[in-house]
Biopython code that builds the backbone (N, CA, C, O; Angstrom):
import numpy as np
from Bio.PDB.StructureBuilder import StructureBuilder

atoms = [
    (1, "UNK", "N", (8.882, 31.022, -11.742)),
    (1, "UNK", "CA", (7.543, 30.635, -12.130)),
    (1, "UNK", "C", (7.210, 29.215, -11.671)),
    (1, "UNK", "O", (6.096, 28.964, -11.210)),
    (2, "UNK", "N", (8.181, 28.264, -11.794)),
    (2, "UNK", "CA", (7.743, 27.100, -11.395)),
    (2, "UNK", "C", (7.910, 26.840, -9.634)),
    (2, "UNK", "O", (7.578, 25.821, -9.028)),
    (3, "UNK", "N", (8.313, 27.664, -9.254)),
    (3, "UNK", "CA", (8.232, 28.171, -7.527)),
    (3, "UNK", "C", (6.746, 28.188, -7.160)),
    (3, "UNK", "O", (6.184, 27.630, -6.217)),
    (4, "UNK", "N", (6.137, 29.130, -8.342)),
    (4, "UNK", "CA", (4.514, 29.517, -7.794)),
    (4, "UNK", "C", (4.241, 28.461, -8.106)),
    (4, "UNK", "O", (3.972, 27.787, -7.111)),
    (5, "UNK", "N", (4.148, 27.834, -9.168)),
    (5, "UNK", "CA", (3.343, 26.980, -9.661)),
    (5, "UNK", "C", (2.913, 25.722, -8.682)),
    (5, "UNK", "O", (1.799, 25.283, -8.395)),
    (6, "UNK", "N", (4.726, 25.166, -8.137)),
    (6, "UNK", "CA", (4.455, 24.300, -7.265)),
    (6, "UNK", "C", (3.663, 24.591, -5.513)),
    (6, "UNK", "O", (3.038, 23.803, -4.803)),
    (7, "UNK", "N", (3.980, 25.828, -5.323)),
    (7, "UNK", "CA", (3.278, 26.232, -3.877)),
    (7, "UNK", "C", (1.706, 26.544, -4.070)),
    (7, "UNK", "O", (0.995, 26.384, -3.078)),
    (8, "UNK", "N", (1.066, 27.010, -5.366)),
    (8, "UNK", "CA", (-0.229, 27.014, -5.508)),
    (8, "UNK", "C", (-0.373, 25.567, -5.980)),
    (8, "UNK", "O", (-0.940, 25.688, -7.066)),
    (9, "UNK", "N", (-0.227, 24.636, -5.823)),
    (9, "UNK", "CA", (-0.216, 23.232, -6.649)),
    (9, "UNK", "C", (-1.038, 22.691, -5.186)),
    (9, "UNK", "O", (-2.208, 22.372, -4.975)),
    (10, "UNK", "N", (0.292, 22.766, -4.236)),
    (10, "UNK", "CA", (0.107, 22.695, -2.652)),
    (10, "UNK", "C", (-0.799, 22.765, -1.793)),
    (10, "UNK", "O", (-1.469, 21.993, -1.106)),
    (11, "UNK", "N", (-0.647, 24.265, -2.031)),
    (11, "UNK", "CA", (-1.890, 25.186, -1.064)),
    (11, "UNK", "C", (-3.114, 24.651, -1.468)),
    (11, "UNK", "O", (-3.967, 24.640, -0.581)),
    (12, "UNK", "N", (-3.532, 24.086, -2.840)),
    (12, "UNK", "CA", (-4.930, 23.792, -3.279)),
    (12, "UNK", "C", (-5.116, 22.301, -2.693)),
    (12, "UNK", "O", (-5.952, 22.059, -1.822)),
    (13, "UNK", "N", (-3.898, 20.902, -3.479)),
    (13, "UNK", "CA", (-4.104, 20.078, -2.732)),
    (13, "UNK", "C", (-4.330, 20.177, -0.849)),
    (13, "UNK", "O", (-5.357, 19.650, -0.421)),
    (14, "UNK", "N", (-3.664, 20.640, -0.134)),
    (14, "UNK", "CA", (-3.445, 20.750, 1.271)),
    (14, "UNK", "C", (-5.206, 21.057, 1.924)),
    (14, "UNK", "O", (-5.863, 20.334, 2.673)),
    (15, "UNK", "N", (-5.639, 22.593, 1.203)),
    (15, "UNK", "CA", (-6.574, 22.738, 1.574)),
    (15, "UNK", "C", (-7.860, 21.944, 0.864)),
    (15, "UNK", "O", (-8.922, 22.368, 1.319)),
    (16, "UNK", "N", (-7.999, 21.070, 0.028)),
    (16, "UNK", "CA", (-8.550, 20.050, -0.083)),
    (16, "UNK", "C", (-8.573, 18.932, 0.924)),
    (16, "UNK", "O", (-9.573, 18.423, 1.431)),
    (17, "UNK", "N", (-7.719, 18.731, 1.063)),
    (17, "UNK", "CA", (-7.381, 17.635, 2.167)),
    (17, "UNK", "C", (-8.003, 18.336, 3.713)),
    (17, "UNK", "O", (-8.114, 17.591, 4.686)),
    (18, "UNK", "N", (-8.319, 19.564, 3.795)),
    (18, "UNK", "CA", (-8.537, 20.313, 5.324)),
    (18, "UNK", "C", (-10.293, 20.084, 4.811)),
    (18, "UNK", "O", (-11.043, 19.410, 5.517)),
    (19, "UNK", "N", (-10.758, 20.711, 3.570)),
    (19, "UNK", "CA", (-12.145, 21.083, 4.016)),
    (19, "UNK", "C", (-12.793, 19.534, 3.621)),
    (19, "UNK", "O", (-14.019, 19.448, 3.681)),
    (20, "UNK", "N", (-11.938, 18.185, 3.179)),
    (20, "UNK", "CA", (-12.540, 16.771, 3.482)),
    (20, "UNK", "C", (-13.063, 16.600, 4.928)),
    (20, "UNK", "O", (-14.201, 16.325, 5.310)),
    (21, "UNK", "N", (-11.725, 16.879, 5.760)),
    (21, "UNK", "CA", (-11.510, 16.691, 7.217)),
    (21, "UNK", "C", (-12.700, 17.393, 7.659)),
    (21, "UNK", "O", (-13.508, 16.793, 8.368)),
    (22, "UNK", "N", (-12.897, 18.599, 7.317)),
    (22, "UNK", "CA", (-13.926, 19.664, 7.816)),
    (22, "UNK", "C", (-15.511, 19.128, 7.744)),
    (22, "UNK", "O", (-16.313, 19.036, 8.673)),
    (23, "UNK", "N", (-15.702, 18.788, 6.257)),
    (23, "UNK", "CA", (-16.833, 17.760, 5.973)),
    (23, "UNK", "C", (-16.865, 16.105, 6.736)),
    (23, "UNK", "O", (-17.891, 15.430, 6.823)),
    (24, "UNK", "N", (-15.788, 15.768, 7.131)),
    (24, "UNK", "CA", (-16.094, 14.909, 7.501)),
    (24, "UNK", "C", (-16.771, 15.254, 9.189)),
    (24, "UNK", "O", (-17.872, 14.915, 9.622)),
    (25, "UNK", "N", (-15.913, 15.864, 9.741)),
    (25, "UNK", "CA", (-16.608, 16.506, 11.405)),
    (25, "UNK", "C", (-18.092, 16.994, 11.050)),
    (25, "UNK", "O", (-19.034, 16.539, 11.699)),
    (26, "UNK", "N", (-18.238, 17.634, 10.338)),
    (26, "UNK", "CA", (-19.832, 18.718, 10.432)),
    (26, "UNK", "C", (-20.795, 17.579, 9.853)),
    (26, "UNK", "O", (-21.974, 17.631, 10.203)),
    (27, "UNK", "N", (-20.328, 16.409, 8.873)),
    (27, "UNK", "CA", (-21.966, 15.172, 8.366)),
    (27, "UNK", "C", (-21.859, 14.311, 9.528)),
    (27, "UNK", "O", (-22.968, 13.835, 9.767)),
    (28, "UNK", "N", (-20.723, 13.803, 10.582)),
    (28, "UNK", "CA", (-20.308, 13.152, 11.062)),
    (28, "UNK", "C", (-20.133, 11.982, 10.520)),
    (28, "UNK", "O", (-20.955, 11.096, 10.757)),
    (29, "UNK", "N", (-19.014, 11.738, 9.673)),
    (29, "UNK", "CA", (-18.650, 10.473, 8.756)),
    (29, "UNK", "C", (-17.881, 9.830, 9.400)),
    (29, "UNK", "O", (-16.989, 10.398, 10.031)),
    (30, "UNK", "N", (-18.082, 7.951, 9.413)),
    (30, "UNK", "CA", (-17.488, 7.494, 9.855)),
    (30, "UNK", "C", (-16.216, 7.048, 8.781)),
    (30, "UNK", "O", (-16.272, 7.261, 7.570)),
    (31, "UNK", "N", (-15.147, 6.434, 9.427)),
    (31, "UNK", "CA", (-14.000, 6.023, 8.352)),
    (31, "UNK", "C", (-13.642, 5.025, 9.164)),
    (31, "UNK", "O", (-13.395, 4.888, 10.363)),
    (32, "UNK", "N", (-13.687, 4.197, 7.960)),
    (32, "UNK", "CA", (-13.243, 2.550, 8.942)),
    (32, "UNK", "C", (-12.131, 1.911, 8.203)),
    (32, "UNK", "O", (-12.459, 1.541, 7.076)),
    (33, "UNK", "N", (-11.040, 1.708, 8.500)),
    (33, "UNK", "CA", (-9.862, 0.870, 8.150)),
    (33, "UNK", "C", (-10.063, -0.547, 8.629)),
    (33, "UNK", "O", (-9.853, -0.825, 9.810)),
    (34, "UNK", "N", (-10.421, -1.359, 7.849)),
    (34, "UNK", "CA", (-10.560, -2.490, 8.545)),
    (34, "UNK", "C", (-10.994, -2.555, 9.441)),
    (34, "UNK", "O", (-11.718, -1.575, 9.615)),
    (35, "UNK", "N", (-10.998, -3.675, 10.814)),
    (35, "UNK", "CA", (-11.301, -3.412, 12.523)),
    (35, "UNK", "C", (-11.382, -1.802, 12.558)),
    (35, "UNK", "O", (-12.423, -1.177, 12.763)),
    (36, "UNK", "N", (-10.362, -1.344, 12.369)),
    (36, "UNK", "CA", (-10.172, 0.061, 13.340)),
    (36, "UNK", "C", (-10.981, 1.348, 12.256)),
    (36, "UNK", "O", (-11.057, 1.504, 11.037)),
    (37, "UNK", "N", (-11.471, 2.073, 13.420)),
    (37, "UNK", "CA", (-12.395, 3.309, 13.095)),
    (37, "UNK", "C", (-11.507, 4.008, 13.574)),
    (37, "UNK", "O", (-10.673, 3.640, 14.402)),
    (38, "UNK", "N", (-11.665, 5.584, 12.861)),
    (38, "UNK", "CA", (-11.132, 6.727, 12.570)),
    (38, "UNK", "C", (-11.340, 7.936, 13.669)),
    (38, "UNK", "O", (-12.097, 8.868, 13.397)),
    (39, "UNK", "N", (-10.828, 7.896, 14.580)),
    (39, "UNK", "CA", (-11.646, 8.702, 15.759)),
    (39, "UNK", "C", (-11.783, 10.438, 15.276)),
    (39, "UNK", "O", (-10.997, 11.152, 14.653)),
    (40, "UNK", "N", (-12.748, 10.638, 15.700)),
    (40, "UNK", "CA", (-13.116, 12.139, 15.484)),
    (40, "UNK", "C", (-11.995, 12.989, 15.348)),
    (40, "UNK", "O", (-11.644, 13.565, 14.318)),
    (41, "UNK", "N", (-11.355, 13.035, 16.673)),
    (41, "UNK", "CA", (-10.537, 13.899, 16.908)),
    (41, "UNK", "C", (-9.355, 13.881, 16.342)),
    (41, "UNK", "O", (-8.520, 14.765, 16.539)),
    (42, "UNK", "N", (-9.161, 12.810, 15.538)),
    (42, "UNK", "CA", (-7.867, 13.004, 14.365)),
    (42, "UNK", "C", (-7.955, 14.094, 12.858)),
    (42, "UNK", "O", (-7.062, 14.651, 12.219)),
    (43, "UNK", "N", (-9.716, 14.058, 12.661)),
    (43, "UNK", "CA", (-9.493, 14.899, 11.817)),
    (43, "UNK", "C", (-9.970, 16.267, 12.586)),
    (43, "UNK", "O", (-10.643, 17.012, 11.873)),
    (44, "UNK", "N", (-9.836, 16.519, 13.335)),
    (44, "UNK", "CA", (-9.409, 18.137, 14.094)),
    (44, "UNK", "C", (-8.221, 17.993, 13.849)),
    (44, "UNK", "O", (-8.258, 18.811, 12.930)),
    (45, "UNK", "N", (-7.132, 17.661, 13.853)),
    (45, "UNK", "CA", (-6.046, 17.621, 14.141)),
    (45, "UNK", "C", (-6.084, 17.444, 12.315)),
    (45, "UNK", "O", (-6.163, 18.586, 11.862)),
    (46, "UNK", "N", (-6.065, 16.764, 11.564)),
    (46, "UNK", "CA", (-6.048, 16.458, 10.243)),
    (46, "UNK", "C", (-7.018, 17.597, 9.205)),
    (46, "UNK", "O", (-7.268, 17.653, 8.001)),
    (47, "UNK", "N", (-7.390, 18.451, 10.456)),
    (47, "UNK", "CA", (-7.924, 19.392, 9.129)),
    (47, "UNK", "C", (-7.437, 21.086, 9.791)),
    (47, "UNK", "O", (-7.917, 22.142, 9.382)),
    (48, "UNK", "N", (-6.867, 21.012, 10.383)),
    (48, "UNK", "CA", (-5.905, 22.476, 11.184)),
    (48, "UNK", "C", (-4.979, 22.149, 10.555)),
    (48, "UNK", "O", (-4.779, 23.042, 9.731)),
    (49, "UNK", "N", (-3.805, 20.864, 10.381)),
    (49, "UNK", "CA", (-2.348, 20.956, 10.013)),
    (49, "UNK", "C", (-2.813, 21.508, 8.666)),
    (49, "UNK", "O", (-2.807, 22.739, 8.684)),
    (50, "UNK", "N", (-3.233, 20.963, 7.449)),
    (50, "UNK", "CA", (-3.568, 20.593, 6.362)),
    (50, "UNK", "C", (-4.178, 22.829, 5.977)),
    (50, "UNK", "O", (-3.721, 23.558, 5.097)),
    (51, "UNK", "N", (-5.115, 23.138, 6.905)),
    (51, "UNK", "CA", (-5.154, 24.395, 6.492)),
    (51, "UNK", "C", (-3.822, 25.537, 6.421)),
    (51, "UNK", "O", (-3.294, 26.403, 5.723)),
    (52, "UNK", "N", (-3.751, 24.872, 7.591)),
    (52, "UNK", "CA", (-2.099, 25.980, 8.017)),
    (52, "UNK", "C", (-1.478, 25.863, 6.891)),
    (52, "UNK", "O", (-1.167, 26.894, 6.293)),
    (53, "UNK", "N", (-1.142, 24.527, 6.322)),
    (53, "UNK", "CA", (0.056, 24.527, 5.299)),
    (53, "UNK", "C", (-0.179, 25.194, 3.991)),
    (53, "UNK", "O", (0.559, 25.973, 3.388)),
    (54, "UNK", "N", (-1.837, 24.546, 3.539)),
    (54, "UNK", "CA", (-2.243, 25.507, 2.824)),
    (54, "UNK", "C", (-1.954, 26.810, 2.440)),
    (54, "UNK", "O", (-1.456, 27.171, 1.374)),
    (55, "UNK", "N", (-2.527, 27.927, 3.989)),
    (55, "UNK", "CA", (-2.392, 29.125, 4.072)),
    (55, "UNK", "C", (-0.671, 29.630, 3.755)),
    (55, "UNK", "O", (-0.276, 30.420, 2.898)),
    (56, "UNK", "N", (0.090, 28.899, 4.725)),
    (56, "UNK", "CA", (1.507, 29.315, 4.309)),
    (56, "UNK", "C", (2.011, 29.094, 2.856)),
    (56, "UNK", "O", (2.963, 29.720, 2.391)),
    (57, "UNK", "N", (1.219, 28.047, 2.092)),
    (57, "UNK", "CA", (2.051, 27.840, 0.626)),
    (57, "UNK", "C", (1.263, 29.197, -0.007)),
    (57, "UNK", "O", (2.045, 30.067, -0.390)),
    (58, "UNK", "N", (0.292, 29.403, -0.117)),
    (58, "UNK", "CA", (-0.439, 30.770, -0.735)),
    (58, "UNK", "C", (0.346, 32.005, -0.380)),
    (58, "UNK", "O", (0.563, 32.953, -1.134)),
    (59, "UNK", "N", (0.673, 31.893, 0.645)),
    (59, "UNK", "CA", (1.635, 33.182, 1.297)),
    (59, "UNK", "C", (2.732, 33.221, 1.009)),
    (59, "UNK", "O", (3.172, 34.318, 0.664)),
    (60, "UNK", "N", (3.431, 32.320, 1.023)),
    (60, "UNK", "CA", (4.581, 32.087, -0.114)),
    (60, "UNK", "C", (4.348, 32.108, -1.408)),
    (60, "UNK", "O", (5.137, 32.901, -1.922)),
    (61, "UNK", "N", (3.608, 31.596, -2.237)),
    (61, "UNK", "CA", (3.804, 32.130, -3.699)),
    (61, "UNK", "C", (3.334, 33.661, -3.922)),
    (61, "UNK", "O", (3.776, 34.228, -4.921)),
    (62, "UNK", "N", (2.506, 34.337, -3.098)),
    (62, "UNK", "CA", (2.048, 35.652, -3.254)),
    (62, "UNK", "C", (3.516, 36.237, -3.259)),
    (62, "UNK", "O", (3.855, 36.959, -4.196)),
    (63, "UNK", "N", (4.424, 35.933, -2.201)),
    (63, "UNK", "CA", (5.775, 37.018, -2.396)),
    (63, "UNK", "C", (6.810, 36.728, -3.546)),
    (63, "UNK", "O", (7.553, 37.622, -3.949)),
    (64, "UNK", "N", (6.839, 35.458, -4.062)),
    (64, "UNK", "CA", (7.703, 35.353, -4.773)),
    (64, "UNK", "C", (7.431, 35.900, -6.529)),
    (64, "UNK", "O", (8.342, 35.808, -7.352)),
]
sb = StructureBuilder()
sb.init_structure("model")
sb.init_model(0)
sb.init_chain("A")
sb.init_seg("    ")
for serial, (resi, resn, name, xyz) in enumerate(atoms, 1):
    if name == "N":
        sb.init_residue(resn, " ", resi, " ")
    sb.init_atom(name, np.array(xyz, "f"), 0.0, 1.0, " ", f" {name:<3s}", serial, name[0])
structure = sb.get_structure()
């Protein structure tokens, strides 16, 4: 039980973290760290890893 608990814990944070990334591409938000800005194309990359892992922790607690 605490197997699921922690992989749906996951999958929810993870895909939170994907559909930020997602919102951030589609309003076009900027993100500024100090000097340095956040280039687009990191959150493509920051909102694909973040779904995948998602999807696999859901898929894992479904079997266990």
């Amino acid at each position: 039980m605490r197997v699921q608990l922690y992989l749906r814990t996951s999958g929810v944070i993870f895909g939170v973290v994907a559909l930020a990334h997602l919102f951030r591409l589609i309003n076009h938000w900027t993100f500024q760290v100090g000097p340095w800005s956040l280039p687009m194309w990191i959150s493509w990359f920051a909102a694909v890893v973040p779904a995948l892992l998602s999807l696999w922790a859901f898929r894992l607690s479904a079997r266990t």
